[in-house]
N, C-alpha and C positions, 0 to 999 in steps of 0.2 A: 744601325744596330749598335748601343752603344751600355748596353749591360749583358750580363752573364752567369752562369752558376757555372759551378764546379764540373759535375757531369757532363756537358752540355756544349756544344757551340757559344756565339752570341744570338740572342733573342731577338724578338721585334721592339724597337725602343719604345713602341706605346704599350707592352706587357709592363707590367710591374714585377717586383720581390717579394714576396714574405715567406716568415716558417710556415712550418708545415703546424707549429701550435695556434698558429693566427689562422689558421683555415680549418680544424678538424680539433675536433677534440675525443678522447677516446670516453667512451659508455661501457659502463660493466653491468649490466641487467639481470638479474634473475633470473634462471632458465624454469623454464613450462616443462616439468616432468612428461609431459604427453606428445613433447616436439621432437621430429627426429632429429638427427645429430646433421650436421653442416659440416662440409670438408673444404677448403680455399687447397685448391688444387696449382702445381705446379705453371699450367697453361695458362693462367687466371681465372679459370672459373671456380666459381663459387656458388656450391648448391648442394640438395640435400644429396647424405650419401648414398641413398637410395634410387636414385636419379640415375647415377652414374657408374656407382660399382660397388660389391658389398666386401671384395677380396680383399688382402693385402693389406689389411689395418689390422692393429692393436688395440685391442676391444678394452676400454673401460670399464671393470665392473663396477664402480664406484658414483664414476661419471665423478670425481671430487675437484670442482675447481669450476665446469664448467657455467660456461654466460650463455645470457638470451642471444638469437642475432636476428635482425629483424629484416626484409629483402628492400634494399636498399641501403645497405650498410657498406661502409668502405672494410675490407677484412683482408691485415695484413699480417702475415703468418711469420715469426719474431724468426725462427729458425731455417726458413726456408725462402724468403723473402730475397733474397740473394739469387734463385733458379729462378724466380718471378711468379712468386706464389703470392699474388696479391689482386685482389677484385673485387666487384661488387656483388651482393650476393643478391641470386634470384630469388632466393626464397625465406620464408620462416622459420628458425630451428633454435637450434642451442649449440656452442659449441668449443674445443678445448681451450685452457687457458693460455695456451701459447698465442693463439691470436691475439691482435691490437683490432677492436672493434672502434672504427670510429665513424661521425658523424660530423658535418659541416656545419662552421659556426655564425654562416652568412650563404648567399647563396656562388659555392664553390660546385661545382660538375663532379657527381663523384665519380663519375665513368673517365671522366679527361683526368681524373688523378689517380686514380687506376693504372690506367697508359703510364703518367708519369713517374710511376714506383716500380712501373714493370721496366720502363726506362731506364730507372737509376741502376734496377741491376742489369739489364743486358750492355751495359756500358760500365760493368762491373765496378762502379762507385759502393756499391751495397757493400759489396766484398772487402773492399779496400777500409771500409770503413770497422768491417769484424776485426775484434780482437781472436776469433776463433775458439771455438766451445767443441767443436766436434771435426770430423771430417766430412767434410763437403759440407759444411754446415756456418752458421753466423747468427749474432744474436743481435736483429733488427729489432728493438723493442719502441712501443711508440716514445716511450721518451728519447731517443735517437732519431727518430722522424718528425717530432716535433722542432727538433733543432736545424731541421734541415731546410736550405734556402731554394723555397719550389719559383717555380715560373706563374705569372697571375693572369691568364688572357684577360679580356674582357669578358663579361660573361658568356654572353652572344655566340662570342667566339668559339669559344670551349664546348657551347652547344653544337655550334658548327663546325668543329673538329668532330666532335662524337657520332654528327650525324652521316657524315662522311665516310668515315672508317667501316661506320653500321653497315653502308650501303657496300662498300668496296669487299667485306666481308663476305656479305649474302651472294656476291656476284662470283669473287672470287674462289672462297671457298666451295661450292658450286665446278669450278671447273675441274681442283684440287682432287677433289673427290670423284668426279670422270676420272682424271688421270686415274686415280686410284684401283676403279674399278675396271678401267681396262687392263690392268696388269692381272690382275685376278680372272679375267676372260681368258687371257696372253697363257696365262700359269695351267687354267682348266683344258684348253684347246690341247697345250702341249703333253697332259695325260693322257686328253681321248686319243692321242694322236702314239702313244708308246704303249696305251693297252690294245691298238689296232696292228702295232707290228709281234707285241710280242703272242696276241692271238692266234699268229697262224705258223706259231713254232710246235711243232707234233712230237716230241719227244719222253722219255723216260722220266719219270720223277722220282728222284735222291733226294736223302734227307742232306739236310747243309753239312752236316757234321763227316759225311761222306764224300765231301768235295773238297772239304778242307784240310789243313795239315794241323790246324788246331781250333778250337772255341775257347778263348780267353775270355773270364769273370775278374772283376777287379775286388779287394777288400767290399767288404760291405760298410761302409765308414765313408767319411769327410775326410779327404788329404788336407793339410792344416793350410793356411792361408799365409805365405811367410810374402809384405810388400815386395820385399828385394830381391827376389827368387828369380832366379835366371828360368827356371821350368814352369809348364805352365798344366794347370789339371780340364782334362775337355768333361763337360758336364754334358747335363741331354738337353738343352740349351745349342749347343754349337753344330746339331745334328738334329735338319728338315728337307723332309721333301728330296731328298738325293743328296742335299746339299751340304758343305761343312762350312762352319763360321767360326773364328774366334771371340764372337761375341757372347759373353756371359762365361769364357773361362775366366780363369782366375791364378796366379802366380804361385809358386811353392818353392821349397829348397829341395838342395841336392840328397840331402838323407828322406826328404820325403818322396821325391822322385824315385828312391833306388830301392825304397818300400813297397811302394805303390806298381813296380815294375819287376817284382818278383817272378812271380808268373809269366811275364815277357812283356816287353816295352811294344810299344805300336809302332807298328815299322810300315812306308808307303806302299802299300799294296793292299794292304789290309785294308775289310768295310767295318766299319765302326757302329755300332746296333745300340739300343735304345731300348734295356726291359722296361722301363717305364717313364712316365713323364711326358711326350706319353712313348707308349709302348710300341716297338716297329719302324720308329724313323732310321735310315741309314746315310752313309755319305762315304765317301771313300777320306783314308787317312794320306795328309798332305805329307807332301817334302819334308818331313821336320823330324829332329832326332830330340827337342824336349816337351812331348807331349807326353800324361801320364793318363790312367783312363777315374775317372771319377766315378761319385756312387751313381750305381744303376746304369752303369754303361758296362758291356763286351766289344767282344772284335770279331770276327772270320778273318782268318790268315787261308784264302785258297792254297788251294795244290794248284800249281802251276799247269801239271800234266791233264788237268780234269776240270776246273773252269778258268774263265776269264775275270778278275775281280769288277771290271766294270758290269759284265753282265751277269754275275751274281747280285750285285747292288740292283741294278732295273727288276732282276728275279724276284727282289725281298719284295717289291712293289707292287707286285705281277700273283696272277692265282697260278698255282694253288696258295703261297703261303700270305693272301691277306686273308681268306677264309680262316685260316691255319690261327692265324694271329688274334682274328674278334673271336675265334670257338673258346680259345686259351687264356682271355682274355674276360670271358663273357662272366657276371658274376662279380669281378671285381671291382670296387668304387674306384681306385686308383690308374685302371685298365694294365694289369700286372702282369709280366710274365715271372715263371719262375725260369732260373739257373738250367734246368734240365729242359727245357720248352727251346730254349736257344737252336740248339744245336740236332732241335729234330725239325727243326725247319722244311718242308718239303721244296723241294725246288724243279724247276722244269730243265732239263738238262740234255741239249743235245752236241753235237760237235763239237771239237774248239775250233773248226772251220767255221761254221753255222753261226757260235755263236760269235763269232769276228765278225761275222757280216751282218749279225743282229746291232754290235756298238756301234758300227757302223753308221746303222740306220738312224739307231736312236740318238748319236754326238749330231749329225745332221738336224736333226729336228729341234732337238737342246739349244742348240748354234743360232738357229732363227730367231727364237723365245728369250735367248741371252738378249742378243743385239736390242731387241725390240725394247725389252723390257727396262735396260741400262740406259737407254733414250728416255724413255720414259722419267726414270728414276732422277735422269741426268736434269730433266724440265722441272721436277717436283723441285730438288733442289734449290736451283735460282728461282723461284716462285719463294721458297722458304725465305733464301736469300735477300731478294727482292721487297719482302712481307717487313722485314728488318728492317732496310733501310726506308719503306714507305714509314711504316710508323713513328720510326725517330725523327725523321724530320718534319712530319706533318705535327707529331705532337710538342715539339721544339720552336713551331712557327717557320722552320727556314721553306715550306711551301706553304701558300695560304690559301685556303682551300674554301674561305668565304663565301668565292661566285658563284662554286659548282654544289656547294652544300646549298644554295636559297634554291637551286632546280630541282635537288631531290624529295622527295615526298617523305614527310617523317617518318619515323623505324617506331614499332611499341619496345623492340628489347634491343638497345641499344650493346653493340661488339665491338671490341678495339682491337682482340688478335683476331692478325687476317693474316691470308697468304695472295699474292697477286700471280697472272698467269699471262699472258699473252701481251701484244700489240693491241687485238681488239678486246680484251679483257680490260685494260688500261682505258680505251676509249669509252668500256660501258661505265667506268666510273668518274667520265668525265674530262681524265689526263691524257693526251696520246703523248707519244716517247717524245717527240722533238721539243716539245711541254716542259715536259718533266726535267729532260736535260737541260734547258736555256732556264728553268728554274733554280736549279741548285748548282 
């Protein structure tokens, strides 16, 4: 191996060099008022936006700019091309002008050059190469990908790269998605398993507001988003399923913090509620003295003498008050509660002996469902991991995957993001580990 690019290791010495204007040229076409709109999604795919999801975009009323895109197009997204929004597209459509639509100007693989633009950024060449326009943002335009020095298999090859990955995909992705859905078995078991302990508790029902020392409502507003802010604002994002997350808060300053925490700051013990977004999720609030509560979140601050905070939190999840939550609920597009709905919570309330030996039951059951699932999580991971380093190297040449590509049977929809999963996942795609190892 005795050439190279930028990005990249050294190649195989019988690949060649050229730009990327010597293999692709870009097509601005005319769009068909009748085609629906085409989205080049961060994962590589590329398809109508109807296909995949209608939420989450900025609707053109204008549509002013937009191109044809035809399926079979290479479609590389100027601005986002950097998180590796770059593929071929499935389908017929039309779509914004920040894409680079291009098309090959001999016969180049546009699915192995797909891989190789998705390459250039997860090996953050893409990156390095922005002058920066935005945050978290670059401006990959094709005249900057015209200039850039790609890898040239053979052609053969590049088919036999693509056919490979197809299959490694179908197989692996396949297990991916088992994992997946065992944890979601994992998640439902562990419900049936806390509405059966807390079923055969026989006690009195209190409203929340009557167990508590307070029901805290925050401003009805956005706390401002300051980058450098040592405080951070919890939204209804970091609050599912019992659980608390920091993901999806977001950072603020000291004068916003001491705003926002008028009414009382969240202190550990307290269960952290959820009127909308949706409406009813809780989690207990952590160890931490800079958390502030964002819009559409409350809190319960129990009474020490009268419940237990963990088995108030199971409670919110428990009848009476999920009946309590869809009656209060029902009606609304958004699934709303109001401010006065909080705090009439019904809740099932017996001993704080009782209800000791109910946490009890249910941190047992939790405990299993942890374990299990964080295994889980832990394999999806290196599968992810693993998905990384197949691709880079298969589509780099440093394995060549030739042999095992003339035994597979061709793919009609060729895939290059894949995730890999096992020892014998590995084997159904041809590579076992000691393979794979004495290869690279």
């Amino acid at each position: 191996m005795d050439v190279a690019v930028g990005w990249t290791a050294d190649l195989p010495s019988h690949w060649r060099l050229e730009r990327g204007k010597a293999l692709f040229e870009r097509v601005q076409r005319e769009p068909i008022a009748s085609d629906g709109v085409v989205t080049c999604f961060r994962d590589g795919v590329v398809t109508l936006r109807s296909r995949r999801r209608t939420t989450g975009f900025t609707e053109s009323l204008k549509e002013i700019g937009y191109q044809g895109i035809r399926k079979g197009d290479l479609v590389i997204h100027a601005m986002d091309a950097f998180a590796g929004a770059a593929g071929v597209s499935d389908s017929d459509g039309k779509g914004t002008p920040v894409y680079s639509v291009c098309v090959p100007r001999r016969d180049a693989n546009v699915h192995y050059y797909a891989a190789v633009v998705r390459e250039m950024a997860r090996s953050s060449w893409i990156q390095a190469l922005s002058k920066g326009i935005r945050e978290r943002s670059t401006d990959f335009r094709y005249e900057t990908f015209a200039t850039q020095v790609l890898p040239v298999p053979p052609v053969d090859e590049q088919s036999a790269i693509v056919k490979y990955l197809a299959h490694a995909n179908a197989r692996i992705g396949t297990a991916i998605t088992a994992k997946r859905r065992l944890i979601e078995l994992l998640m439902e078991e562990e419900k049936a398993s806390r509405r059966a302990v807390m079923a055969n508790i026989d006690a009195p029902i209190l409203r929340a507001k009557d167990v508590c020392i307070r029901v805290i409502d925050c401003k009805n507003r956005t706390p401002e988003y300051v980058a450098e802010g040592r405080h951070h604002v919890v939204r209804t994002t970091c609050v599912r399923d019992g659980r608390f997350s920091m993901h999806g808060s977001y950072p603020t300053d000291e004068a916003n913090f001491r705003l926002w925490t008028q009414r009382g700051a969240p202190q550990a013990g307290d269960v952290l509620f959820t009127r909308e977004a949706p409406a009813g999720e809780a989690a207990l609030m952590p160890e931490r003295d800079d958390l502030c509560l964002g819009q559409r979140m409350m809190l319960y601050r129990p009474d020490p003498e009268k419940i237990v905070p963990e088995y108030l939190l199971r409670a919110i999840y428990d009848e009476p008050a999920r009946e309590f939550i869809s009656i209060a609920t029902n009606g609304s597009t958004v699934g709303h509660l109001r401010v006065g709905d909080v705090g009439l919570l019904p809740i099932r309330v017996p001993s704080l002996v009782e209800q000791g030996g109910v946490v009890e039951k249910l941190r047992a059951v939790a405990e299993g469902t942890t374990r299990a699932v964080e295994r889980i999580e832990r394999e999806i991971a290196l599968l992810q991991e693993f998905r990384t380093r197949l691709v880079a190297d298969v589509v780099t040449g440093q394995v060549d995957v030739r042999g095992i590509a003339s035994s597979l049977l061709e793919t009609s929809e060729p895939v290059v993001a894949l995730a890999a999963e096992t020892d014998e996942t590995l084997a159904e795609v041809g590579l076992d580990t000691d393979e794979w190892s004495n290869a690279v």
